[in-house]
N, C-alpha and C positions, 0 to 999 in steps of 0.2 A: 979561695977568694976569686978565683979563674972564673969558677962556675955561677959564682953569687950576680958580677957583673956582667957574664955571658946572657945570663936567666935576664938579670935586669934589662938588655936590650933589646932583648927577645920580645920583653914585657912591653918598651917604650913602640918601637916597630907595631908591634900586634896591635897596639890601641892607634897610633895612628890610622893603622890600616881600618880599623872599623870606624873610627871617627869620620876618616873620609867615605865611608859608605854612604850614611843618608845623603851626601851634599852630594855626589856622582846620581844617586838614585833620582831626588829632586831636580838634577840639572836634566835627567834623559825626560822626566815628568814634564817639564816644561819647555825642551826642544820639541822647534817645528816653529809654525808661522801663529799670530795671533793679532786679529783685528781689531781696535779700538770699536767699541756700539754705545759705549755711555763714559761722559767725563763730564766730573766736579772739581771747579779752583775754586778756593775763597769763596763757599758758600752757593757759587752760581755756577752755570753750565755750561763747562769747557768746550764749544761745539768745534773750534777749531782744531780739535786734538782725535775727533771723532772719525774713522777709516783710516787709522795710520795703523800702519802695522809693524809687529812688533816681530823680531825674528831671533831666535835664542838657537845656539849650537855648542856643546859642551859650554865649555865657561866664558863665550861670548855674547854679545846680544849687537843687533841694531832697531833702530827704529825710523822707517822712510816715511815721508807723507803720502796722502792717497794719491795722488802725482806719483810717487814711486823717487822719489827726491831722500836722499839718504841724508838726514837731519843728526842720529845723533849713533854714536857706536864704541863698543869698549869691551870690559872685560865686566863678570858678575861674579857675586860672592852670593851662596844661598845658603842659610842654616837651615833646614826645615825642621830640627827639634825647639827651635825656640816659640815661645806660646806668643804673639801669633807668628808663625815662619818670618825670616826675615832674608831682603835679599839688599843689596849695592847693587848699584851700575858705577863702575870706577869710566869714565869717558877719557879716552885715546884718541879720539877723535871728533868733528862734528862741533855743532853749536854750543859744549859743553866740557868741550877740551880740557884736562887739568882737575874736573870737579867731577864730585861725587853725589849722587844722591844715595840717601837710606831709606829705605821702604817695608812696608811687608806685605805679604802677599798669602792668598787664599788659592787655591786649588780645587775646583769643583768640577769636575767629570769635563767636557767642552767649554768649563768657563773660567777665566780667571782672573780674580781681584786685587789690583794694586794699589797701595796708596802712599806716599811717598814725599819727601820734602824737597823736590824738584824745583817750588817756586821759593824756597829759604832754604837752601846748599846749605847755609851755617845752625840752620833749625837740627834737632831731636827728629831719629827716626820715630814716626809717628807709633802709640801703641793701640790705637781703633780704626776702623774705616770708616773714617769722616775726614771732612775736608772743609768745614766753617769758615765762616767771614775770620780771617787773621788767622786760622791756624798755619797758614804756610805751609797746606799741604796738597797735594793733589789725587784725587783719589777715579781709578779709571777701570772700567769693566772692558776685559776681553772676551772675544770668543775665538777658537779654533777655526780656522784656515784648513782645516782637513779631519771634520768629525768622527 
């Protein structure tokens, strides 16, 4: 009986351990700096959100304006086996203290795509990248701060 439960936690351990692999792997993927070049709210063209950049370091992130004005900051949750990848920004601080957005994101060599329900907190992480008139989403192109 020693061994059946030794085995079993061995078993439980082991699969954590590889579970938490992609979401380690996906957080080193997307640490480093990444500047805001295109955003969409509600159908039209978020231009105020454009040069903000985005700063990710293990399971933190911030986001300062092009001023360099530190807006919004916290901790992030990534799954990158979910079709399409999915991440949180849990905010500890900043304009967004207490709230959570859902998002998901794409990964493309120097570019990265998020789209997220930033402008309805109580909205459905979104499942396309789009950001329509009412959908309550917001959807914003990055690029790499260091190619």
């Amino acid at each position: 009986m020693h061994l059946l439960t030794s085995t079993m936690c061995w078993l439980v351990l082991g699969s954590s351990f590889f579970l938490a692999q992609p979401a380690a792997a996906a957080e080193e993927q997307l640490a480093g700096t990444w500047i805001a070049t295109a955003a969409e709210r509600g159908g039209k063209a978020a231009v105020d959100v454009i040069g903000h950049r985005l700063f990710f370091s293990a399971n933190r992130f911030e986001i300062r304006s092009k001023e360099g004005k530190s807006l919004y900051s916290g901790m992030t949750r990534v799954d990158a086996s979910a079709k399409p990848a999915a991440i949180d920004f849990e905010h500890t601080e900043g304009l967004a203290k207490g709230k959570t957005w859902r998002g998901i994101y794409l990964l493309d060599g120097g570019t990265l795509t998020i789209c997220d329900n930033a402008p309805n907190v109580d909205g459905h992480r979104p499942i396309g990248f789009k950001a329509n008139s009412g959908s309550g989403y917001e959807l914003i192109t990055f690029r790499s701060a260091h190619p």
